[in-house]
PDBQT receptor file of N, H, CA, C and O in Angstrom, charges set to zero:
ATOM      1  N   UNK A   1     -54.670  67.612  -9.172  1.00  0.00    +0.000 N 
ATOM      2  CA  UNK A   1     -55.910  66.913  -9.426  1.00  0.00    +0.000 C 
ATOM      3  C   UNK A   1     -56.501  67.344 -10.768  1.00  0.00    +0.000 C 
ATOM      4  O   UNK A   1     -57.127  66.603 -11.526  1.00  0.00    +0.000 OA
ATOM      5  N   UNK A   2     -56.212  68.684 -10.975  1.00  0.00    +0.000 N 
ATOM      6  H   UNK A   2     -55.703  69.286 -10.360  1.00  0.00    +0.000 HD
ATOM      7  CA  UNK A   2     -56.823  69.010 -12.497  1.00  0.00    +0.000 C 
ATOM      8  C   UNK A   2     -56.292  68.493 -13.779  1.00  0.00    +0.000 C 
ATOM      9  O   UNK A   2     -56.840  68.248 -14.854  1.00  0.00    +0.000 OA
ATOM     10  N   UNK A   3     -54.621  68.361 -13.209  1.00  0.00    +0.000 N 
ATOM     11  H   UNK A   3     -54.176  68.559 -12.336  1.00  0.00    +0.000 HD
ATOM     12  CA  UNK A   3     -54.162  67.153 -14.622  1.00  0.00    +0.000 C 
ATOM     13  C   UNK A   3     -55.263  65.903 -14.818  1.00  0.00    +0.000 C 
ATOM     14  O   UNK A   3     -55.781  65.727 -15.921  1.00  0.00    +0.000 OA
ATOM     15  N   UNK A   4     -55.511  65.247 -13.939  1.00  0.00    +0.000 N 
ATOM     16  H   UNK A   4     -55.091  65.390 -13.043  1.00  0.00    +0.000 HD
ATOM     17  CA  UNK A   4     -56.086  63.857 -13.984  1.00  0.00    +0.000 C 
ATOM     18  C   UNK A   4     -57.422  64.357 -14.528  1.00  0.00    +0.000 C 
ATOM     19  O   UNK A   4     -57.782  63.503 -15.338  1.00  0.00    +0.000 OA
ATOM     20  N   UNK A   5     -58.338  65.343 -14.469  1.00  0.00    +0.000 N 
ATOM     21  H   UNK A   5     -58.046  66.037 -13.811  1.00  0.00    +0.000 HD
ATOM     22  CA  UNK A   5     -59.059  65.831 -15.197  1.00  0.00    +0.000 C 
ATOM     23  C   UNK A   5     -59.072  65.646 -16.674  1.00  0.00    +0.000 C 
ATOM     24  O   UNK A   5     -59.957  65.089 -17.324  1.00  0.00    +0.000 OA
ATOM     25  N   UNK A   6     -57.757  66.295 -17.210  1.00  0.00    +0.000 N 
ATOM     26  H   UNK A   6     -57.038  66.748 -16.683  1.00  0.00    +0.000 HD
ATOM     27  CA  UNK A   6     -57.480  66.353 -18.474  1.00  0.00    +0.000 C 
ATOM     28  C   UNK A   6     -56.928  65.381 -19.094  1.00  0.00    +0.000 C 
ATOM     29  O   UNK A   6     -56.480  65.623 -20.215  1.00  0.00    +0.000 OA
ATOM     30  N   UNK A   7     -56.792  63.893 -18.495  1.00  0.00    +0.000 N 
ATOM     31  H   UNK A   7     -57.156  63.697 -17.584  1.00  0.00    +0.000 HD
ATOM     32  CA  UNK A   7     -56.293  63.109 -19.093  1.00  0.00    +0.000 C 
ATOM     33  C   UNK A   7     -57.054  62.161 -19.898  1.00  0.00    +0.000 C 
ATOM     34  O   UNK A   7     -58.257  62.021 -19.673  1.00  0.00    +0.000 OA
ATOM     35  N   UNK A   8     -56.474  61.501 -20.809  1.00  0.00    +0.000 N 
ATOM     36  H   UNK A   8     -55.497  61.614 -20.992  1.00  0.00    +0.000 HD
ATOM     37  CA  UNK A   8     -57.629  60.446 -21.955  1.00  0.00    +0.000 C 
ATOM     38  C   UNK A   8     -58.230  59.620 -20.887  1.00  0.00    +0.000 C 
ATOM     39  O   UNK A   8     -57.674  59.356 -19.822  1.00  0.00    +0.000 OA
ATOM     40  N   UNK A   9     -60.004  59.035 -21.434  1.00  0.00    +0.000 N 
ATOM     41  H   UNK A   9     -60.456  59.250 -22.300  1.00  0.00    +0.000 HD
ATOM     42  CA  UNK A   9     -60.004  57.946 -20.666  1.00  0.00    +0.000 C 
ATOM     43  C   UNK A   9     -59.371  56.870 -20.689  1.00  0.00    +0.000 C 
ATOM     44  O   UNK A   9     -59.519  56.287 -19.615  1.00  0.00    +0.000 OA
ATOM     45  N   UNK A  10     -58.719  56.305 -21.411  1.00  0.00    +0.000 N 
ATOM     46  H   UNK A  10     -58.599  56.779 -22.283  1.00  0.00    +0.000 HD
ATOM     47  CA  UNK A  10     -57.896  55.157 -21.873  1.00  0.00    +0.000 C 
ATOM     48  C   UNK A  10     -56.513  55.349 -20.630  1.00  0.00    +0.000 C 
ATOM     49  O   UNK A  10     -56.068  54.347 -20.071  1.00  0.00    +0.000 OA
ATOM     50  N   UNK A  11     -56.081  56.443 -20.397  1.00  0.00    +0.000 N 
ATOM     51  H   UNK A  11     -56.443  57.257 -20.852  1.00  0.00    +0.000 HD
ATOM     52  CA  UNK A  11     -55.037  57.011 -19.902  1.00  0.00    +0.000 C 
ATOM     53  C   UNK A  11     -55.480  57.096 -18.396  1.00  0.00    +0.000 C 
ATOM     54  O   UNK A  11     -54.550  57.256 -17.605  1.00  0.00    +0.000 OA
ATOM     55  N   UNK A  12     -56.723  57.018 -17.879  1.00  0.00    +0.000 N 
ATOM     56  H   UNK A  12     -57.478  56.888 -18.521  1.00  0.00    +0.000 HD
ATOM     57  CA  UNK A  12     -57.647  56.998 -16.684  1.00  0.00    +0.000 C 
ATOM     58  C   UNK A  12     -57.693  55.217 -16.614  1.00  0.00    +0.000 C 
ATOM     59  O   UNK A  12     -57.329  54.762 -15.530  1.00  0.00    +0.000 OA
ATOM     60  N   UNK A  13     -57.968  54.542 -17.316  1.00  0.00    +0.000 N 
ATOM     61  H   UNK A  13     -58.264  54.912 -18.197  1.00  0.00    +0.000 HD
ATOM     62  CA  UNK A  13     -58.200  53.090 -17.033  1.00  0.00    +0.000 C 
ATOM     63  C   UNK A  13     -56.911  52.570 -16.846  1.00  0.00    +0.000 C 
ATOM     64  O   UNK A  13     -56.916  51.751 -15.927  1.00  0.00    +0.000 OA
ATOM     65  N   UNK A  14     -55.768  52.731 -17.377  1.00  0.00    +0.000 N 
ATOM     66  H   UNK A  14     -55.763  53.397 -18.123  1.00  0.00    +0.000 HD
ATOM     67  CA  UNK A  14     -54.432  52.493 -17.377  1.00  0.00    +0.000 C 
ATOM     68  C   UNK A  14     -53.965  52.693 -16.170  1.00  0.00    +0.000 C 
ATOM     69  O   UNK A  14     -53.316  51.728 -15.766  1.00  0.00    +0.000 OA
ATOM     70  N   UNK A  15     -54.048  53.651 -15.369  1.00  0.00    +0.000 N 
ATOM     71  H   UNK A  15     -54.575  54.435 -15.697  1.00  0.00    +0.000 HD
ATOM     72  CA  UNK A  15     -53.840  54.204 -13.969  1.00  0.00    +0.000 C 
ATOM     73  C   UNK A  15     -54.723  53.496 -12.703  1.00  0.00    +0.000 C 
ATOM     74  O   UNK A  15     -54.376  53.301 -11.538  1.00  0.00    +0.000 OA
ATOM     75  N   UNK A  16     -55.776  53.242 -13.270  1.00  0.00    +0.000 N 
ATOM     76  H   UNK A  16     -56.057  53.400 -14.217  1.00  0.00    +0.000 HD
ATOM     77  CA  UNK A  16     -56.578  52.726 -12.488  1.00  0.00    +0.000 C 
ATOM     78  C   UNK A  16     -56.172  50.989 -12.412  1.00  0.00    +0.000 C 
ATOM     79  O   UNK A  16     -56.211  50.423 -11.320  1.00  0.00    +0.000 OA
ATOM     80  N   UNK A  17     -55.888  50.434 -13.341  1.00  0.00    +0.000 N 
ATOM     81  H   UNK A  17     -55.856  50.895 -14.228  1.00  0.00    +0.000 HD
ATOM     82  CA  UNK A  17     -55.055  49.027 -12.982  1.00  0.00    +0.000 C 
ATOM     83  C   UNK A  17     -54.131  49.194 -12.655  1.00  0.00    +0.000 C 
ATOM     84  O   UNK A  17     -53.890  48.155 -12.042  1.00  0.00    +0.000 OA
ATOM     85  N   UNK A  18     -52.861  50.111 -12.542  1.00  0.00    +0.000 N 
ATOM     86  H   UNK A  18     -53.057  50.955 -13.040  1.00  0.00    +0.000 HD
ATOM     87  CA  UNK A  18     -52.222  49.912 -12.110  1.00  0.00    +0.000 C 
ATOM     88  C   UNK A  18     -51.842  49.961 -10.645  1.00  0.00    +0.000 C 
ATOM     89  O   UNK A  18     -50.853  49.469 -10.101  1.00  0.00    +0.000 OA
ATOM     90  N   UNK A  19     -52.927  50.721 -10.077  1.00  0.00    +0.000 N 
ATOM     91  H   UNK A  19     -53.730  51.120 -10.519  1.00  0.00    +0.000 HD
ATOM     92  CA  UNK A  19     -53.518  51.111  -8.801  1.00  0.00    +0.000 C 
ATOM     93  C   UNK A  19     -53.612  50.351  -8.254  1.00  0.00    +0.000 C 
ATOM     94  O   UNK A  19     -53.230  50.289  -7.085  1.00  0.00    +0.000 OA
ATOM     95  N   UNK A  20     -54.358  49.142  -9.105  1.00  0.00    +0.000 N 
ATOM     96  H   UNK A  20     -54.668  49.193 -10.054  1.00  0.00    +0.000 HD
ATOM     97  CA  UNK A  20     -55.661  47.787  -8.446  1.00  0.00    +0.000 C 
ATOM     98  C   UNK A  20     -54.461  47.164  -7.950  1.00  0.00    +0.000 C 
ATOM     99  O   UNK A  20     -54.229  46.986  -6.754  1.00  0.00    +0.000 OA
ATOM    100  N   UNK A  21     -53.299  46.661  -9.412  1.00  0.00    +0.000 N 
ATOM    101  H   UNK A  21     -53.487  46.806 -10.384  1.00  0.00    +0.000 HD
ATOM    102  CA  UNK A  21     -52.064  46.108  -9.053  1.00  0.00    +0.000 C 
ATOM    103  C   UNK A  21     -51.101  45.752  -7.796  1.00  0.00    +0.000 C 
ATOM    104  O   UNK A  21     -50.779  44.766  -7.134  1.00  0.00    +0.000 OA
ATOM    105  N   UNK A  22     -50.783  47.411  -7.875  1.00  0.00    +0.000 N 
ATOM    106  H   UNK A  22     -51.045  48.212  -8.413  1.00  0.00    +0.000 HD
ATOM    107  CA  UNK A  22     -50.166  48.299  -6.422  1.00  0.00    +0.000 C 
ATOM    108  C   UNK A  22     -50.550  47.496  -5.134  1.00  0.00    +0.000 C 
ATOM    109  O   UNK A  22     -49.814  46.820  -4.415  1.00  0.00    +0.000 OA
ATOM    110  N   UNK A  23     -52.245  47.810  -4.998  1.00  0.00    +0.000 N 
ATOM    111  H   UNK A  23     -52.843  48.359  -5.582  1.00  0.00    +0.000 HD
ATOM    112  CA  UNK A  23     -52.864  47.675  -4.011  1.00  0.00    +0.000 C 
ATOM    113  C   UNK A  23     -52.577  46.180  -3.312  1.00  0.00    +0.000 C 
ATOM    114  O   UNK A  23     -52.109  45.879  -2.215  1.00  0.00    +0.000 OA
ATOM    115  N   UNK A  24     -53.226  45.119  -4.799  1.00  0.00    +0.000 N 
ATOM    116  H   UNK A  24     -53.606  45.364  -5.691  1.00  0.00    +0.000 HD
ATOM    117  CA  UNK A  24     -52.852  43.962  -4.609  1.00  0.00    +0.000 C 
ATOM    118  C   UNK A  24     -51.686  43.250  -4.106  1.00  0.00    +0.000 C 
ATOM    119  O   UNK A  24     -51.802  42.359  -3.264  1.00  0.00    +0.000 OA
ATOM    120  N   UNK A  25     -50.677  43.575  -4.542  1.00  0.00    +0.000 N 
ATOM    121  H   UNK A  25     -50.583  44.299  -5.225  1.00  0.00    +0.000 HD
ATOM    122  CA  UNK A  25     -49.242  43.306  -4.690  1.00  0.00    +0.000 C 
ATOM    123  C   UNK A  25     -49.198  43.829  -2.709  1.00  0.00    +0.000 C 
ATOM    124  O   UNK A  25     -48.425  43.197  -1.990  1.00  0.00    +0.000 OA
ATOM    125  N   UNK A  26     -49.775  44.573  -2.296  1.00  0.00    +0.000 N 
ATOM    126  H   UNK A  26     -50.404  45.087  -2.880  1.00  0.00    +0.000 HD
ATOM    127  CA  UNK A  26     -49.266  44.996  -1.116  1.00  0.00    +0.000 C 
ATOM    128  C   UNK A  26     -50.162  44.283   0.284  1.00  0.00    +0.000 C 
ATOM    129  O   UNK A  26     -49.973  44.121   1.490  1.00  0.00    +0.000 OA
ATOM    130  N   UNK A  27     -50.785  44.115  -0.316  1.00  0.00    +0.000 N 
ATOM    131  H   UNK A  27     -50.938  44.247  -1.295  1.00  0.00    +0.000 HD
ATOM    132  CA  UNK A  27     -52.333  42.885   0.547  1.00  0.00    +0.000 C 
ATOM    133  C   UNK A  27     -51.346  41.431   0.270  1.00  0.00    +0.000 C 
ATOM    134  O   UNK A  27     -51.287  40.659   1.227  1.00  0.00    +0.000 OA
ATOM    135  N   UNK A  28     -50.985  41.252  -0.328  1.00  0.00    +0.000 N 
ATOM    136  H   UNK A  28     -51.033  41.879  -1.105  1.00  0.00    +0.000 HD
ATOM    137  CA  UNK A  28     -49.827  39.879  -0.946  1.00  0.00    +0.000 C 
ATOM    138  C   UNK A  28     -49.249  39.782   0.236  1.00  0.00    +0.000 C 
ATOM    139  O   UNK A  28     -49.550  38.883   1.021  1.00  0.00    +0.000 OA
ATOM    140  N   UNK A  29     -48.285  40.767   0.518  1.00  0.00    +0.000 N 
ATOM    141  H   UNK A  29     -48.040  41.497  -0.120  1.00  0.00    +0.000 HD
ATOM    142  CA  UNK A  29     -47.020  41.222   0.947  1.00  0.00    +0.000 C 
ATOM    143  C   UNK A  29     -47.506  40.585   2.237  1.00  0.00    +0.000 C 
ATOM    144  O   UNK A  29     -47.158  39.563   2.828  1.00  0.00    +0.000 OA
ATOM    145  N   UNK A  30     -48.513  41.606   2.508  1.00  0.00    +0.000 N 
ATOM    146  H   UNK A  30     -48.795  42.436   2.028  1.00  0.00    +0.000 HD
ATOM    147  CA  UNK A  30     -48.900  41.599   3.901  1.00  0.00    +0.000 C 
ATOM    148  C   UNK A  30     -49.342  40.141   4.381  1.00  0.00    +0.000 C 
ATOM    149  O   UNK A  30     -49.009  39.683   5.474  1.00  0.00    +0.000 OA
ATOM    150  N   UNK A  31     -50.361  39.258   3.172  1.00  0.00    +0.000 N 
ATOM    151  H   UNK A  31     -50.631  39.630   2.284  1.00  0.00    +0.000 HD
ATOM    152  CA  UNK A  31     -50.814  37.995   4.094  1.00  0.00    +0.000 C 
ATOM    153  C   UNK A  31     -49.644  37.030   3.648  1.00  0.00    +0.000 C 
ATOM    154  O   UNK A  31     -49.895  35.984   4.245  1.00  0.00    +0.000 OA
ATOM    155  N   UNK A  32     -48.640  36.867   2.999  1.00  0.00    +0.000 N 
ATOM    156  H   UNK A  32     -48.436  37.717   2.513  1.00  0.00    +0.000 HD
ATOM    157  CA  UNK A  32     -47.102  36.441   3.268  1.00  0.00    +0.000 C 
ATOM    158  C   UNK A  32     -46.699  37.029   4.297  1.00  0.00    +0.000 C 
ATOM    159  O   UNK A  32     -46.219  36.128   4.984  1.00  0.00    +0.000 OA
ATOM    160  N   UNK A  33     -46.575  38.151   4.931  1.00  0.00    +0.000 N 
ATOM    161  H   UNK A  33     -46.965  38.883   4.372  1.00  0.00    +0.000 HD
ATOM    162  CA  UNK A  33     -45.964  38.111   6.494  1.00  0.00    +0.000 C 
ATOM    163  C   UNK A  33     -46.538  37.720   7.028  1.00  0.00    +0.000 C 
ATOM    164  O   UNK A  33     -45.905  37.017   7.816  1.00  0.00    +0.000 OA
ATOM    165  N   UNK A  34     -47.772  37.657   7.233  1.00  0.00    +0.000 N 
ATOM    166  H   UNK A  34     -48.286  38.228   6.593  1.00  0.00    +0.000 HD
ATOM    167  CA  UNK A  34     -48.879  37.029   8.467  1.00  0.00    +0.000 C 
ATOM    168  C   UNK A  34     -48.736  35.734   8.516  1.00  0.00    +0.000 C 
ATOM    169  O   UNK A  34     -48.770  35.242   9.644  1.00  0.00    +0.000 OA
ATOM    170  N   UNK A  35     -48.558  34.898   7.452  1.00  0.00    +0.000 N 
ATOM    171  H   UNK A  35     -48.530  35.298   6.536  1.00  0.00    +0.000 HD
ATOM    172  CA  UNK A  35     -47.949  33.576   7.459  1.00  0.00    +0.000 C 
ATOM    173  C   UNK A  35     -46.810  32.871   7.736  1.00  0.00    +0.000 C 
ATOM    174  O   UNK A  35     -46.545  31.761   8.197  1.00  0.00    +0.000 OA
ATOM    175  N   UNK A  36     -45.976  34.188   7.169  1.00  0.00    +0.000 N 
ATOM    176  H   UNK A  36     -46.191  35.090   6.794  1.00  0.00    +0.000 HD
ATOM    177  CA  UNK A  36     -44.795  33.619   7.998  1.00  0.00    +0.000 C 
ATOM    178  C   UNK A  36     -44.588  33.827   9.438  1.00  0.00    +0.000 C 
ATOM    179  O   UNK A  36     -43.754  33.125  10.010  1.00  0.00    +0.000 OA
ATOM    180  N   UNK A  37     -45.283  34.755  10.116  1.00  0.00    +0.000 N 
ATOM    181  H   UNK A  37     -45.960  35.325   9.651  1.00  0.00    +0.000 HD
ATOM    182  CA  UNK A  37     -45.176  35.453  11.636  1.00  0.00    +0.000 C 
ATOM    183  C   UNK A  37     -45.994  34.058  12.204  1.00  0.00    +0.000 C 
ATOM    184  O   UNK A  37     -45.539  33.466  13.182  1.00  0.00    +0.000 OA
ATOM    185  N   UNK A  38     -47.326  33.542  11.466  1.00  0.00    +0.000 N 
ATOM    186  H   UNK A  38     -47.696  34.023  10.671  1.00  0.00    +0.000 HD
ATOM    187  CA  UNK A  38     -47.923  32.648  12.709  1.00  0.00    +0.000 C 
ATOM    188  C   UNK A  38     -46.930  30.688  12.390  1.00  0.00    +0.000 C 
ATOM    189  O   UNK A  38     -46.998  29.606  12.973  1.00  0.00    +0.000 OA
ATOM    190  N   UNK A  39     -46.168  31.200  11.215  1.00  0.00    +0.000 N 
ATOM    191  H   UNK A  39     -46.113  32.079  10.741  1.00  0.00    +0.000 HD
ATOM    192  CA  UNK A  39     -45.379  30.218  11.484  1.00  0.00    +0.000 C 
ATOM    193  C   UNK A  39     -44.182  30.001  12.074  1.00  0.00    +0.000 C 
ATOM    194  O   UNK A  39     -43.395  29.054  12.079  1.00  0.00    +0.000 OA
ATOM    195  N   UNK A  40     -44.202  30.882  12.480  1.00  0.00    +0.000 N 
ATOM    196  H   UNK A  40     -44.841  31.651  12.476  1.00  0.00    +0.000 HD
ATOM    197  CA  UNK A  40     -42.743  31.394  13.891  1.00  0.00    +0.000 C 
ATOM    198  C   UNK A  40     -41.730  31.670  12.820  1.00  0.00    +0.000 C 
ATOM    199  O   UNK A  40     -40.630  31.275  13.207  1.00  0.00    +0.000 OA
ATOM    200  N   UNK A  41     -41.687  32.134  11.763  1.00  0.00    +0.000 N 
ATOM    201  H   UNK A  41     -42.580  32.454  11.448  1.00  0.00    +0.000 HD
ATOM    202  CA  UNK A  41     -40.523  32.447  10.813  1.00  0.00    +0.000 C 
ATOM    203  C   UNK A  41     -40.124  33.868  10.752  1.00  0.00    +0.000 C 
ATOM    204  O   UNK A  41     -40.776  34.537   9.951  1.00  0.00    +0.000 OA
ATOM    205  N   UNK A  42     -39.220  34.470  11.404  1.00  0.00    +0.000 N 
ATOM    206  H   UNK A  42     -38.690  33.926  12.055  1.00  0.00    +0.000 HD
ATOM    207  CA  UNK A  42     -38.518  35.936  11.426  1.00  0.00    +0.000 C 
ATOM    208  C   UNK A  42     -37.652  36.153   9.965  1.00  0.00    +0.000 C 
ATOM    209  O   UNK A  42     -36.531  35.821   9.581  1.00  0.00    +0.000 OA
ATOM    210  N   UNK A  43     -38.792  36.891   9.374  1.00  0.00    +0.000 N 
ATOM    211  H   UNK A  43     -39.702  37.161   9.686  1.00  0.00    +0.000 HD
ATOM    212  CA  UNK A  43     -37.326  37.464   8.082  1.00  0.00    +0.000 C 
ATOM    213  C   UNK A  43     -37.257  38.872   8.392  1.00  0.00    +0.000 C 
ATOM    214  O   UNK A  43     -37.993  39.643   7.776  1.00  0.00    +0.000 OA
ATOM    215  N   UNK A  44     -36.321  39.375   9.429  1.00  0.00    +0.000 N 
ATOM    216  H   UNK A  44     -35.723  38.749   9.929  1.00  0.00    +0.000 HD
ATOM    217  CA  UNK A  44     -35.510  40.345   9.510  1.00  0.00    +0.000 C 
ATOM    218  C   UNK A  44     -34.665  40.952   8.603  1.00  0.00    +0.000 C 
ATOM    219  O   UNK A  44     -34.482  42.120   8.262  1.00  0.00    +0.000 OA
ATOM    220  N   UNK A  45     -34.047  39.556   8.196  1.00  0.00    +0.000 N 
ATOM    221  H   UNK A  45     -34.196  38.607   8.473  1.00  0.00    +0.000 HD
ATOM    222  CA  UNK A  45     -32.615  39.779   7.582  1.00  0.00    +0.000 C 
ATOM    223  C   UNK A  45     -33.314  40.095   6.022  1.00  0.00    +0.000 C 
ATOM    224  O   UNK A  45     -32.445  40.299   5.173  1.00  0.00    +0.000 OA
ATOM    225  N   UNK A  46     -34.288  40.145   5.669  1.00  0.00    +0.000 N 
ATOM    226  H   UNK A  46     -34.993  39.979   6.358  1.00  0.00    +0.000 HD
ATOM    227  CA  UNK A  46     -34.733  40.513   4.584  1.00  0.00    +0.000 C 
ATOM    228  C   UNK A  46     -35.289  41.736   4.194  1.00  0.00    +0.000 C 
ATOM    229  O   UNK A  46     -35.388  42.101   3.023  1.00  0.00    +0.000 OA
ATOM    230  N   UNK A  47     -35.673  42.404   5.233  1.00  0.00    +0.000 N 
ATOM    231  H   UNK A  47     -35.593  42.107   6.185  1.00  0.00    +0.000 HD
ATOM    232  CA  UNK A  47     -36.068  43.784   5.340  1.00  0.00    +0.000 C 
ATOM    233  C   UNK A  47     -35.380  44.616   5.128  1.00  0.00    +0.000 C 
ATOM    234  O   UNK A  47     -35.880  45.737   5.030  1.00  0.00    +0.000 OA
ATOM    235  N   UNK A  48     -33.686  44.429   4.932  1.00  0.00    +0.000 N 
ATOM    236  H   UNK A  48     -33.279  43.518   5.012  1.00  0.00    +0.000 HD
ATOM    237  CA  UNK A  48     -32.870  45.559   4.573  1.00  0.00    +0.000 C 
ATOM    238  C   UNK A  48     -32.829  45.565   3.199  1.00  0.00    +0.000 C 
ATOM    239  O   UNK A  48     -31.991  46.298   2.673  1.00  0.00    +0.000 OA
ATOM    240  N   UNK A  49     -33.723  44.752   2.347  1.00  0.00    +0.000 N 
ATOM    241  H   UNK A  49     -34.403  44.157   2.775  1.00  0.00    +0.000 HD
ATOM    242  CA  UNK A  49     -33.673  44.700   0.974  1.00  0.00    +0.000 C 
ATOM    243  C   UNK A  49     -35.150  45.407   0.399  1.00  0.00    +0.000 C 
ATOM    244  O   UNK A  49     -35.447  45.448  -0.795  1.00  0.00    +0.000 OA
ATOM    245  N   UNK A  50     -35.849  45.853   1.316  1.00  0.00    +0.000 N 
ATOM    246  H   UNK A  50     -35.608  45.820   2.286  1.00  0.00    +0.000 HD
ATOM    247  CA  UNK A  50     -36.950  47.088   0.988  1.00  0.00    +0.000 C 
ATOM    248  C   UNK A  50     -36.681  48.028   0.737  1.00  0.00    +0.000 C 
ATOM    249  O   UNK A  50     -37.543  48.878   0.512  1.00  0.00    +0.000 OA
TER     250      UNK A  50
């Protein structure tokens, strides 16, 4: 935690979108499965590619 202390702010905002990104990208993920689950669509066979 004390690195992130010492880092530029520029170098703090950079991290912090990429965070937002992350986050986003995974809320995505998630309401694409929820859509495909209430549309009766099983991608199983796709999960071995995580």
């Amino acid at each position: 935690m004390r690195a992130a202390l010492l880092t530029p702010p520029d170098d703090i905002k950079k991290l912090s979108d990429v965070m937002k990104w992350v986050f986003q990208q995974e809320e995505r993920k998630q309401d694409v499965e929820h859509d495909l689950a209430a549309e009766g669509i099983d991608d199983w066979p796709f999960r071995s590619l995580e």
